[in-house]
C-alpha positions in Angstrom: 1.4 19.5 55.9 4.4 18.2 57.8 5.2 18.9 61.0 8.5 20.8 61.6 11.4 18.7 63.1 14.2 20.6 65.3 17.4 18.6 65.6 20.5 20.2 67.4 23.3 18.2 65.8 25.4 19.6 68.9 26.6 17.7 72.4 23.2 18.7 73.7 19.8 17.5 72.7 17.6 20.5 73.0 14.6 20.0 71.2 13.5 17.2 69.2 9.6 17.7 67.8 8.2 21.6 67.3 4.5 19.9 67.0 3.3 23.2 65.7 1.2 22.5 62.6 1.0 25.9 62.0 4.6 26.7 61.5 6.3 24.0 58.8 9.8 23.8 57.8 10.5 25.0 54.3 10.6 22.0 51.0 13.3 22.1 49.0 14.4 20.7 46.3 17.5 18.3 45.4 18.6 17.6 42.1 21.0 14.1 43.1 22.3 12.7 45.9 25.5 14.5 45.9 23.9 17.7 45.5 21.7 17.0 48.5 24.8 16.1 50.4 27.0 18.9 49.4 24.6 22.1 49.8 21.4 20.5 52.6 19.8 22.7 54.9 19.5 21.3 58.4 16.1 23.5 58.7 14.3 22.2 55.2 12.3 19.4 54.8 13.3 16.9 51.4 11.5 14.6 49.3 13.9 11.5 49.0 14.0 8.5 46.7 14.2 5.2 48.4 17.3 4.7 46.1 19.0 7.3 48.0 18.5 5.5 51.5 20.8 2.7 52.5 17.7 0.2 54.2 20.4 -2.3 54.9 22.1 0.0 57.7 20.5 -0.9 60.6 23.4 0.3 63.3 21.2 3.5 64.6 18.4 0.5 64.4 17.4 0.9 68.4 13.7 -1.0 68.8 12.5 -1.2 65.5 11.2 -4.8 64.0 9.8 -5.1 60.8 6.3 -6.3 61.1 4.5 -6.7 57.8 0.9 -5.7 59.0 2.0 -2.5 61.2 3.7 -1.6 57.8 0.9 -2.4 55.8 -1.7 -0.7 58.1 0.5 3.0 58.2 1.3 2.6 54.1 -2.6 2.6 53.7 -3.0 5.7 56.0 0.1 7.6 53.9 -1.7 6.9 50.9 -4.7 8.2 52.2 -3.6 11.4 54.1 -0.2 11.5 52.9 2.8 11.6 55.3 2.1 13.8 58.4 5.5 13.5 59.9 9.2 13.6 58.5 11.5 11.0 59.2 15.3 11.9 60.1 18.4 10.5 57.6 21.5 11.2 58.6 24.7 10.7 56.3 26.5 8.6 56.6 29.9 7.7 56.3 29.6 5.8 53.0 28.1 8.8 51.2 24.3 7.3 51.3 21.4 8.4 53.8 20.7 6.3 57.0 17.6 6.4 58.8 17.6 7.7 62.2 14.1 8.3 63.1 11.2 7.1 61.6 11.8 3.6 60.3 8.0 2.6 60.3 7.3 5.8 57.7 10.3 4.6 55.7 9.4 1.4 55.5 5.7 2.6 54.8 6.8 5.0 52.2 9.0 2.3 50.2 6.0 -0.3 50.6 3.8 2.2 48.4 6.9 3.5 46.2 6.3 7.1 47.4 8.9 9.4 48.0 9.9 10.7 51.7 9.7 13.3 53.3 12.8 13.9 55.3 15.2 16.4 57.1 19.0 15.8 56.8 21.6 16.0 59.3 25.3 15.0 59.9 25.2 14.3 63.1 27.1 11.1 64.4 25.9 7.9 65.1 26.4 9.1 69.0 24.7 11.8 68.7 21.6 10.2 66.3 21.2 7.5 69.3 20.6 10.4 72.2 18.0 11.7 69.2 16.1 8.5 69.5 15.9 8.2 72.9 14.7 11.3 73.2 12.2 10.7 70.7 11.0 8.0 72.9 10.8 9.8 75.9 8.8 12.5 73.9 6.3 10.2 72.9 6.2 8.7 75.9 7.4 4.9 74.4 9.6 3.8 77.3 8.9 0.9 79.1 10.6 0.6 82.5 13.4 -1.9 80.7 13.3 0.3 77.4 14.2 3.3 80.2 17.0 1.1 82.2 18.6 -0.5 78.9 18.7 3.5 77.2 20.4 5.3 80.4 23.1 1.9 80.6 23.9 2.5 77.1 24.3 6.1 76.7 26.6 5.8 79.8 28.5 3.0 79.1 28.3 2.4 75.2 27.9 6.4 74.4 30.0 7.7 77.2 27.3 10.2 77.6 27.9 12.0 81.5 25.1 11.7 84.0 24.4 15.3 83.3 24.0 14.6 79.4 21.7 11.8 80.2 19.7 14.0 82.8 19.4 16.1 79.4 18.3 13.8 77.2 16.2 11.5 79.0 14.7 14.6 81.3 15.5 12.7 84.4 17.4 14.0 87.3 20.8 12.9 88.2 19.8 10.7 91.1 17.9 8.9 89.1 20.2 8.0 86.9 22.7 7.0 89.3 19.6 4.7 91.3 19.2 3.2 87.2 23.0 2.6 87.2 22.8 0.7 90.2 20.1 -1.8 88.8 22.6 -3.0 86.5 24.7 -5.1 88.6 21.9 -7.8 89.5 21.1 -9.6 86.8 17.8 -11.3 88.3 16.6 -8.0 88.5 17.3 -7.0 84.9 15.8 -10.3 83.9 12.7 -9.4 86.1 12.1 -6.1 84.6 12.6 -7.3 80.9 9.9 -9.6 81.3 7.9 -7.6 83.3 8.1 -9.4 86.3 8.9 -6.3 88.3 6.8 -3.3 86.6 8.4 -0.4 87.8 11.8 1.3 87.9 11.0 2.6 91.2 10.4 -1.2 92.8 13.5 -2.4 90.8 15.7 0.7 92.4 14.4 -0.4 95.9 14.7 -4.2 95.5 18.4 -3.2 94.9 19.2 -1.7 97.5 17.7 -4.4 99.5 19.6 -7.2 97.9 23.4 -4.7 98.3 22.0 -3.8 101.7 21.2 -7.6 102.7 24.3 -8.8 100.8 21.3 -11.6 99.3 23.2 -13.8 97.0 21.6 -14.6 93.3 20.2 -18.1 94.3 18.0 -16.2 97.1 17.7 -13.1 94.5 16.1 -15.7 92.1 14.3 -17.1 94.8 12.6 -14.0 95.8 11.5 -12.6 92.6 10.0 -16.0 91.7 7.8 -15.3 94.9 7.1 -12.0 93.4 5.6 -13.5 89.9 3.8 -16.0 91.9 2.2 -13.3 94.6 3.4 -15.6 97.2 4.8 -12.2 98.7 4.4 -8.4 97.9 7.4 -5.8 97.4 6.7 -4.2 101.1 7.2 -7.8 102.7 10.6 -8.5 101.0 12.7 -7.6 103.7 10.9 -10.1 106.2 10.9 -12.8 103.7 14.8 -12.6 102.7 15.1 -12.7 106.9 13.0 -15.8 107.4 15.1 -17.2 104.2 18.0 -16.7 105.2 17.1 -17.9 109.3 16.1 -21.3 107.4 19.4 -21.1 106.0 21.2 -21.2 109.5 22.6 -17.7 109.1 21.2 -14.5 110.3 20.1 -11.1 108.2 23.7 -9.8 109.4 25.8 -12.9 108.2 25.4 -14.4 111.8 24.6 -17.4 113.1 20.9 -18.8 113.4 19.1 -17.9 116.5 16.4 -20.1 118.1 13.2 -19.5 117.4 11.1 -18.3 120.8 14.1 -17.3 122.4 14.0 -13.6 122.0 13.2 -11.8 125.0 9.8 -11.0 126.5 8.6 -13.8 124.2 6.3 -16.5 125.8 5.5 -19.5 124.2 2.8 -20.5 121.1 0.2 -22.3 123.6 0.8 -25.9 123.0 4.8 -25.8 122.8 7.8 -25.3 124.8 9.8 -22.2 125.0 12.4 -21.7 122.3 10.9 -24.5 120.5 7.7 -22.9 118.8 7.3 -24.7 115.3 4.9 -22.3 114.0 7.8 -20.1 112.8 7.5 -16.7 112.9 5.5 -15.5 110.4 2.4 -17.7 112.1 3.4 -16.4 115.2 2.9 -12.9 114.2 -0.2 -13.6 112.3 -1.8 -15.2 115.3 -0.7 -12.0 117.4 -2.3 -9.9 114.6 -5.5 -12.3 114.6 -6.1 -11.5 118.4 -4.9 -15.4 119.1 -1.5 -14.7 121.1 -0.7 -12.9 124.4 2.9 -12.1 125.2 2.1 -12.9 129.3 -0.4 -13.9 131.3 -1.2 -10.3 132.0 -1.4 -8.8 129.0 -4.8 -9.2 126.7 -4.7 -8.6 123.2 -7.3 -6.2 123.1 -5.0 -3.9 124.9 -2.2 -4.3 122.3 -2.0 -1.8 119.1 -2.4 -3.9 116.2 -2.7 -1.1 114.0 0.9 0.2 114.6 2.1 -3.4 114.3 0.6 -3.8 111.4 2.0 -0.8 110.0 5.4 -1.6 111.0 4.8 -5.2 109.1 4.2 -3.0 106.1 7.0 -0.9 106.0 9.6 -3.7 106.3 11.7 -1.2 107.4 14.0 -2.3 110.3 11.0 -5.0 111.0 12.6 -7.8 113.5 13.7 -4.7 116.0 10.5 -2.7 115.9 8.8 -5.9 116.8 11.0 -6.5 119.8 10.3 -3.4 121.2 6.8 -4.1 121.0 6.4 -7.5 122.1 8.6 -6.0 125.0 6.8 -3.6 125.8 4.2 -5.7 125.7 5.7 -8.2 128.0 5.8 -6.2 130.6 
């Protein structure tokens, strides 16, 4: 039996699957194409002849790709159990169905010459996109690239508002606009197609850090090639782009480069002269960390909290002044 399909062919995408076996949509019968399309009920469920589908319209075609085993593999389990789920046609403009959702079945279905089971609509091709998506996000399909790529076309292909893409995708409005913001670095795109960067979540915060930073797309590039390479991890970005952009002779504002060792309260790596430490200062605070480094002759490392410097090299969060405060304090 097939399960009943709900399609609102309004503005707003209400419902997509009912998945309630025990409450099918009606079969009906249609004695031509032009019958079907004069007189279809948007609630029935239709057996269609392949002849009757336009294959070669692949415009509402979102991430389908033919693959010849997939295919192969669901025709055998339709001739076996028959076809558990209708796919949605829509017609189209040229008087012929299109398929909307289901392309695998279709396929499937033509691959064993069996008719298929479908429900009709007239939606527009708009419209039939916001039903795929929301299919997706129904089954639970999206990949964090499949999720960014979907919101940036409904909004900017679509026209779709942020509140009709909080409705379709089941996503709140902030999130959208955090998705929208993703869009304008490139490098992260990139990152997140090939799965560089796994989340949406770490791609929405390495955003913010590159627009708060001002990091131009050489260091962007840079940065994320560190990430591949777990040279660094997402929490440590903002002290890395720092010590990038020190090594570059400017400062995180825009500024100019500061000597190293200078900063107040700072003594000296043993071994080296003040203001001219070569460790750099990522060693430097490592060997603090380690229990290696006092910041005077009277204070001990034992006495210092590493646990709350560590936490604050964690965050990256307003790092280089935290630390000052504590090596000051510390100094003293």
């Amino acid at each position: 039996m097939v399960k009943k399909l709900e399609i609102s062919t309004g503005s707003k995408i209400k419902s997509l699957f009912n998945r309630d076996k025990d409450n099918p949509l009606p079969e009906k019968v249609a004695g031509s194409l032009e019958d079907l399309i004069r007189n279809f009920d948007p609630e029935a469920l239709y057996s269609i002849p392949q002849e009757w589908i336009d294959f070669d319209n692949l415009s509402l075609r979102t991430r389908f790709k033919y693959n010849d085993e997939a295919i192969s593999k669901m025709a055998d389990n339709i001739a076996r159990q028959g076809q558990l789920q209708a796919v949605l046609l829509r017609i189209s403009e040229n008087g012929r169905l299109q398929i909307v959702l289901g392309w695998h079945r279709s396929y499937a279905c033509r691959k064993i010459n069996r008719l298929i089971k479908a429900c009709i609509t007239t939606a527009t091709e708009k419209e039939c996109r916001a039903f795929a998506v929301t299919e997706n996000v129904v089954r639970n399909e999206l990949s964090p690239y499949d999720t960014f790529k979907d919101v940036v076309d409904l909004r900017e292909k679509d026209e779709y508002s942020v509140k009709e893409i909080e409705e379709i995708m089941e996503i709140s409005d902030a999130y959208v606009y955090q998705i929208l913001k993703i869009k304008e670095y490139p490098t992260i795109i990139e990152a997140l197609e090939k799965e560089v960067i796994k989340s949406l979540k770490a791609a929405r915060e390495l955003a913010a850090l590159f627009n708060s930073r001002g990091i131009p797309e050489d260091l962007q590039r840079k940065a994320i090639a560190a990430l591949q390479e777990d040279q660094i991890k997402l929490e440590n970005m903002e002290y890395f782009l720092d010590q990038e952009k020190r090594a570059a002779g400017t400062s995180p504002a825009g500024g100019k480069k500061k000597k190293e060792g200078s900063g107040p309260g700072l003594a000296a790596t043993p071994g080296t002269k003040p203001g001219k430490d070569k460790t750099g200062e990522k060693v430097f605070f490592q060997k603090f960390l380690d229990g290696k480094i006092a910041f005077s002759a009277k204070a001990s490392p034992e006495k210092t909290d590493k646990r709350e410097l560590k936490k604050i090299l964690s965050e990256g969060k307003k790092f280089m002044d935290a630390v000052t405060k504590l090596v000051n304090k510390a100094g003293k």
